[in-house]
VOFIMAR-931693 format. One record per atom (N, C-alpha, C, O, CB): atom name; residue in three letters; x, y, z; residue number from 1. Coordinates in steps of 0.001 Angstrom, whole numbers, plus 500000, padded with zeros to 6 digits. Glycine has a CB too. Example, Ala and Ser with C-alpha at 12.3 -4.5 7.8 and 13.67 -1.06 7.14 Angstrom:
PT,N,Ala,513190,494310,507800,1
PT,CA,Ala,512300,495500,507800,1
PT,C,Ala,513200,496700,507800,1
PT,O,Ala,514236,496681,508465,1
PT,CB,Ala,511308,495527,509046,1
PT,N,Ser,512850,497750,507080,2
PT,CA,Ser,513670,498940,507140,2
PT,C,Ser,512900,500030,507870,2
PT,O,Ser,513409,501138,508039,2
PT,CB,Ser,514084,499402,505725,2
//
This chain:
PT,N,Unk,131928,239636,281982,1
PT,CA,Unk,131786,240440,283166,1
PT,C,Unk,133161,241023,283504,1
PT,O,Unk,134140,240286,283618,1
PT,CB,Unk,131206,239604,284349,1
PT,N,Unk,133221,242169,283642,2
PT,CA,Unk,134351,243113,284179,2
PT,C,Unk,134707,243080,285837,2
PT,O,Unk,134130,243795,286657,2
PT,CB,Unk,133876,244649,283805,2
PT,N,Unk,135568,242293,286101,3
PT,CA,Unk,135829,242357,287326,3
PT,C,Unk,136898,243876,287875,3
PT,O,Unk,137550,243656,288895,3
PT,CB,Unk,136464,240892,287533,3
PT,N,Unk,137050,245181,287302,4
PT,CA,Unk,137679,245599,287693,4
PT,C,Unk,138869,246266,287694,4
PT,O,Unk,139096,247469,287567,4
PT,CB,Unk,137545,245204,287961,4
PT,N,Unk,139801,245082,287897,5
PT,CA,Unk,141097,244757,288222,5
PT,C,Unk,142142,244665,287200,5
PT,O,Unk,143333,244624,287509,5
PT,CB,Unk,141057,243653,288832,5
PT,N,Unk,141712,244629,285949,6
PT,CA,Unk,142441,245128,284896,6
PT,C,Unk,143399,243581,284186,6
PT,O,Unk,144321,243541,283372,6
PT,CB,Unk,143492,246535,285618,6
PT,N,Unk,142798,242656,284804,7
PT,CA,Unk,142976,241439,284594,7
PT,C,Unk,142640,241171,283057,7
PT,O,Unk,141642,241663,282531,7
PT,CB,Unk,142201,240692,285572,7
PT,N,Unk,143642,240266,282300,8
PT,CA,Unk,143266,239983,280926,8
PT,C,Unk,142189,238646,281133,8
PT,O,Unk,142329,237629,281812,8
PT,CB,Unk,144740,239637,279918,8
PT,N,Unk,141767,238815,280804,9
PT,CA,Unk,140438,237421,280543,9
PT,C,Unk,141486,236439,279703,9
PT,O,Unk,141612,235307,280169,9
PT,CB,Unk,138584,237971,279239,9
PT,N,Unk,142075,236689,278779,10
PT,CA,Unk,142299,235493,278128,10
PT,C,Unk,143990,234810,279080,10
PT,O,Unk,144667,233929,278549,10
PT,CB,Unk,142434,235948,276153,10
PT,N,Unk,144243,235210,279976,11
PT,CA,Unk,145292,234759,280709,11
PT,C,Unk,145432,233288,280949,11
PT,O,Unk,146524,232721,280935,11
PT,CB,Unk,145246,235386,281858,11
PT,N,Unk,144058,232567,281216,12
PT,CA,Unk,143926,231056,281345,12
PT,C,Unk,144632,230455,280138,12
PT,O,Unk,145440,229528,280183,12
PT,CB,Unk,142362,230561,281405,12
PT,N,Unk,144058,231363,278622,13
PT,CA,Unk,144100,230884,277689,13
PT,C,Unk,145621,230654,276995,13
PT,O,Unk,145858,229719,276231,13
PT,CB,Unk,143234,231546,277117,13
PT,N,Unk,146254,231307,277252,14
PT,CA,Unk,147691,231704,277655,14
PT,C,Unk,148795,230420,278317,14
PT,O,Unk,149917,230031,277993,14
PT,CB,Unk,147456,232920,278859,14
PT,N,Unk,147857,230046,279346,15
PT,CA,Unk,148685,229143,280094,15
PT,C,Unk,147956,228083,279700,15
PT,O,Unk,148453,227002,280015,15
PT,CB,Unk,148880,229330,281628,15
PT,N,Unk,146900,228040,279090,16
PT,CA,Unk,147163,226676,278601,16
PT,C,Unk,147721,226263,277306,16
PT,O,Unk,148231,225166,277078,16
PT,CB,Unk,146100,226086,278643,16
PT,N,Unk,147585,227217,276493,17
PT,CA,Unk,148808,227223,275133,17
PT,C,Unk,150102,226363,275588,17
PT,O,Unk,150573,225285,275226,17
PT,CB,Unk,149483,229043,274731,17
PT,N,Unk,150534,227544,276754,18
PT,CA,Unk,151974,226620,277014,18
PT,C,Unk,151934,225496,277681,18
PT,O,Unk,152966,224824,277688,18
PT,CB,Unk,153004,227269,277765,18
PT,N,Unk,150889,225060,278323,19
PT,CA,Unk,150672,223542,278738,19
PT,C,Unk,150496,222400,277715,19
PT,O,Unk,150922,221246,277760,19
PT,CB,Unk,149464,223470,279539,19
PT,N,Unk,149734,223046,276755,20
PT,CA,Unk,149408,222062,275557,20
PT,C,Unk,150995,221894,274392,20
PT,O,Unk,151301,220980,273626,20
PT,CB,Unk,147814,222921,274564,20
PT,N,Unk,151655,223104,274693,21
PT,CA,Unk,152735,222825,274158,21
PT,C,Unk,153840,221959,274808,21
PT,O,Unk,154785,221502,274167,21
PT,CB,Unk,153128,223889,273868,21
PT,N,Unk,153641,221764,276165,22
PT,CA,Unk,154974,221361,276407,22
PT,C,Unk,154189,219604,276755,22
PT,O,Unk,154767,218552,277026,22
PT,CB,Unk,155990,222463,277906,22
PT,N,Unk,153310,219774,276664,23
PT,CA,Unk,152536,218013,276597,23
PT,C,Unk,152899,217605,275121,23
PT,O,Unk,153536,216614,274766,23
PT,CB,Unk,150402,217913,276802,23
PT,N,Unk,152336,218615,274327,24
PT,CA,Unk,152812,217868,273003,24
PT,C,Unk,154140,217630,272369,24
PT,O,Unk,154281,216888,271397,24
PT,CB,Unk,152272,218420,272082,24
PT,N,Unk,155377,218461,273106,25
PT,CA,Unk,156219,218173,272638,25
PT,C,Unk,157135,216878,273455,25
PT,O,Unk,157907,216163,272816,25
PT,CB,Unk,156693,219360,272412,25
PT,N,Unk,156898,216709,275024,26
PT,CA,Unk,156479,215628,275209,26
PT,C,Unk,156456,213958,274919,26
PT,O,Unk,157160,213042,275343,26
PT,CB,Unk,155891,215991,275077,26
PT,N,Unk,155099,214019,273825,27
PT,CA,Unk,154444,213049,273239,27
PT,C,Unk,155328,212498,271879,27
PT,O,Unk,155680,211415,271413,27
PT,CB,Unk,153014,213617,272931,27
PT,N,Unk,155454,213917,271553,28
PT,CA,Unk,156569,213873,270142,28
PT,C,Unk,157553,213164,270715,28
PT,O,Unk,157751,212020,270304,28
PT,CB,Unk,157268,215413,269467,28
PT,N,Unk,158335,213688,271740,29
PT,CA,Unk,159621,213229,271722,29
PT,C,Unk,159448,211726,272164,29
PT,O,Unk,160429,211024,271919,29
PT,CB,Unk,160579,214110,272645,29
PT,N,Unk,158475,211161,272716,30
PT,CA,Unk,158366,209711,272921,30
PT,C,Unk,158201,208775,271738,30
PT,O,Unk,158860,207826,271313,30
PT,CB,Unk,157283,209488,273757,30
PT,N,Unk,156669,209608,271217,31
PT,CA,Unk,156538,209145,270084,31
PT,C,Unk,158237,208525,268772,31
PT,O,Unk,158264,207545,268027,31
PT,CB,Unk,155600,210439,269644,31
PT,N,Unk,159189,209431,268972,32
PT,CA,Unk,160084,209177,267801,32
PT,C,Unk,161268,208421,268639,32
PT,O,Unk,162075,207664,268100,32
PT,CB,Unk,160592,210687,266901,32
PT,N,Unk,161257,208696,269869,33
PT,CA,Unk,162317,208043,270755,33
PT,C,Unk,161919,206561,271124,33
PT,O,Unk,162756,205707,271417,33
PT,CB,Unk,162509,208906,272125,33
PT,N,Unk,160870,206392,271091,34
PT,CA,Unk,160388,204564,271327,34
PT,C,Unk,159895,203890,269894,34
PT,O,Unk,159280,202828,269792,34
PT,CB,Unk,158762,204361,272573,34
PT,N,Unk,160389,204923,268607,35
PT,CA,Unk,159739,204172,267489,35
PT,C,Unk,158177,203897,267465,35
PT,O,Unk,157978,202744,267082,35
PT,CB,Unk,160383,202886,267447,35
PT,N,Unk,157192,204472,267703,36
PT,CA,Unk,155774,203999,267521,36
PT,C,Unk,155252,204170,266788,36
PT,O,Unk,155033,205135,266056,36
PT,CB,Unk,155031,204187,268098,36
PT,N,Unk,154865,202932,266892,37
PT,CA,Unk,154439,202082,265511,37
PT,C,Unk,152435,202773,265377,37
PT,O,Unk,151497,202122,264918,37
PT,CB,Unk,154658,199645,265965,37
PT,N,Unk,152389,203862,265810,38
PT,CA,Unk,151300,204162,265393,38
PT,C,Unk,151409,204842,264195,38
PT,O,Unk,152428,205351,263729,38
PT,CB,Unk,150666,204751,266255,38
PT,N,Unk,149820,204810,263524,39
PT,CA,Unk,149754,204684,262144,39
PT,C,Unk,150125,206739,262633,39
PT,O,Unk,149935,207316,263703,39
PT,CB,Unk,147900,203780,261148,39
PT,N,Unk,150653,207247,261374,40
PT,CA,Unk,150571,208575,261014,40
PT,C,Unk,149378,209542,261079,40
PT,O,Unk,149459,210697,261497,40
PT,CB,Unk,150916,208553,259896,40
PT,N,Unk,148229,208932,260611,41
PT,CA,Unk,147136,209821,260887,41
PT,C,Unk,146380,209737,262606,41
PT,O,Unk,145635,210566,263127,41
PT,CB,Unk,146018,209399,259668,41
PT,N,Unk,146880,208475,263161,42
PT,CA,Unk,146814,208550,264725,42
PT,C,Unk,147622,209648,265250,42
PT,O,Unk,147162,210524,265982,42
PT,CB,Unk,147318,207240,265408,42
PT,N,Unk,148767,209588,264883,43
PT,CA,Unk,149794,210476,265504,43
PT,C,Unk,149427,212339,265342,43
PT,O,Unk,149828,213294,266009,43
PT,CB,Unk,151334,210008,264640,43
PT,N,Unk,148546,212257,264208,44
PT,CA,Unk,148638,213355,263677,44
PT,C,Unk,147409,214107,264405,44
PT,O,Unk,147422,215320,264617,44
PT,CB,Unk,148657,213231,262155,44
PT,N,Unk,146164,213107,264825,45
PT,CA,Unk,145182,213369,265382,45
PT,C,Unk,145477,213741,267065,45
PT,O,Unk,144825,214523,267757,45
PT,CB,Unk,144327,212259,265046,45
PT,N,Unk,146503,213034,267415,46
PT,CA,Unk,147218,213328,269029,46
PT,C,Unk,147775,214751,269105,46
PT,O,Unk,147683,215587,270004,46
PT,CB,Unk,148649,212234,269406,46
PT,N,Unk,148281,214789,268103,47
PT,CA,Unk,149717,215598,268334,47
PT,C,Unk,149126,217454,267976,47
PT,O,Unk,149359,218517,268549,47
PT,CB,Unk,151271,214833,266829,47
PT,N,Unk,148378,217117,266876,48
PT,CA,Unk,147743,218423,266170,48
PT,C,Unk,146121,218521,266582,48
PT,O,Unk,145789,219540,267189,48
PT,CB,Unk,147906,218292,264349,48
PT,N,Unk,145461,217881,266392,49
PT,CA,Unk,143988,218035,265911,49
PT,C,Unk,143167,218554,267138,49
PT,O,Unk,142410,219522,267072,49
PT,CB,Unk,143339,216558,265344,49
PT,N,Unk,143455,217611,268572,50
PT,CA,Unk,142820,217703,269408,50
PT,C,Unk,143722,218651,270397,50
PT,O,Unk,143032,218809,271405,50
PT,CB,Unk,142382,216437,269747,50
PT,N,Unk,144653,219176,270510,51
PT,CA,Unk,144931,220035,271024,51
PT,C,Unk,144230,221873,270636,51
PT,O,Unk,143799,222758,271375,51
PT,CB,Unk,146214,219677,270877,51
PT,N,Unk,144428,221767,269077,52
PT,CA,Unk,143513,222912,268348,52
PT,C,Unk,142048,222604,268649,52
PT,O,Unk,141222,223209,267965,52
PT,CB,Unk,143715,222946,266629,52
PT,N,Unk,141752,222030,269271,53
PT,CA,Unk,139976,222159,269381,53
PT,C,Unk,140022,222558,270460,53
PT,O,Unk,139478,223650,270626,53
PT,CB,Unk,138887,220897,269278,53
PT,N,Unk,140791,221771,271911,54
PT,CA,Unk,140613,222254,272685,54
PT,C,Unk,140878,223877,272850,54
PT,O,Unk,139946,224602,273197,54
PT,CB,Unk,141053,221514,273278,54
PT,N,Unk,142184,224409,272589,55
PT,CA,Unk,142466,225371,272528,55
PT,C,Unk,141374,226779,272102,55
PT,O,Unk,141331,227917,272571,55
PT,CB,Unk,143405,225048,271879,55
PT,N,Unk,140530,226080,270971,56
PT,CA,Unk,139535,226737,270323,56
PT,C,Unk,138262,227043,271068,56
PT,O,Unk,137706,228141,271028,56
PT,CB,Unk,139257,226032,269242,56
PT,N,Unk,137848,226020,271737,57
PT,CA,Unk,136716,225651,272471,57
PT,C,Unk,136989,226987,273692,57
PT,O,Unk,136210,227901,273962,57
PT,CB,Unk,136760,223797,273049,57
PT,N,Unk,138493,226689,274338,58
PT,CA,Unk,138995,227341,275694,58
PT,C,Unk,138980,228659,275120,58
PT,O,Unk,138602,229498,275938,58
PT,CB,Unk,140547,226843,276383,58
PT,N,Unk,139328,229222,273741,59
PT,CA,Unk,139218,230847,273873,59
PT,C,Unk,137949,230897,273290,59
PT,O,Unk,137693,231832,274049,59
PT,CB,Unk,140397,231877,273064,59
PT,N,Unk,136747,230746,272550,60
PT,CA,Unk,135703,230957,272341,60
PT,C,Unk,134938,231005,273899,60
PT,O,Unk,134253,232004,274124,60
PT,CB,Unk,135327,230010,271315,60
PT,N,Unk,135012,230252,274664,61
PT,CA,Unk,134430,230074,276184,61
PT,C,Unk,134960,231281,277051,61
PT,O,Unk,134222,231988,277738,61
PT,CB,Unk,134971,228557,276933,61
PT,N,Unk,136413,231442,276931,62
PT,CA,Unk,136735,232730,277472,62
PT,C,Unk,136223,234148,277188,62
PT,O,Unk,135709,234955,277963,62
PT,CB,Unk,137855,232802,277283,62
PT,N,Unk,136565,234271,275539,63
PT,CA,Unk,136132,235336,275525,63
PT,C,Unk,134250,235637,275310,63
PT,O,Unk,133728,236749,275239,63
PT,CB,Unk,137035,235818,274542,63
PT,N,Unk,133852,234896,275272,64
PT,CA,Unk,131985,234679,275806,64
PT,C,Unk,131721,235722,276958,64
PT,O,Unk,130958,236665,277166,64
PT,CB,Unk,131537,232819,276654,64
PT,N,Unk,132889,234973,277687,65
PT,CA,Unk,132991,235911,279143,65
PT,C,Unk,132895,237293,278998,65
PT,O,Unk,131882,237815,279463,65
PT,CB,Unk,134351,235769,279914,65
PT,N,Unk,133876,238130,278359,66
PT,CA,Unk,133946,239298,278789,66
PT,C,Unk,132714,240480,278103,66
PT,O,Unk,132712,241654,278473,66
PT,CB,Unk,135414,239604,278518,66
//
């Protein structure tokens, strides 16, 4: 739906990129600064996997919208 106003639809999508980036880097920096002892493919599933879905999910849902 066109509201108009000349607003980008994917703007949410935008800010949450940089939210998900600055959480994950974050996590990283704990992750290597406290040594955790989680296994690699845990880390890998935190750090990468589920951020790209969400991300995916959030612009497929957005752009539905317009």
């Amino acid at each position: 739906m066109d509201s108009g106003n000349g607003r980008n639809v994917l703007l949410p999508w935008f800010l949450g990129i940089a939210i998900v980036v600055i959480a994950d880097l974050w996590v990283v920096y704990y992750m290597f600064a406290a040594n955790c002892p989680a296994p690699g493919f845990v880390e890998a599933l935190v750090v990468i996997v589920i951020p790209v879905v969400y991300l995916t999910l959030m612009y497929l849902t957005l752009k539905s919208q317009k």
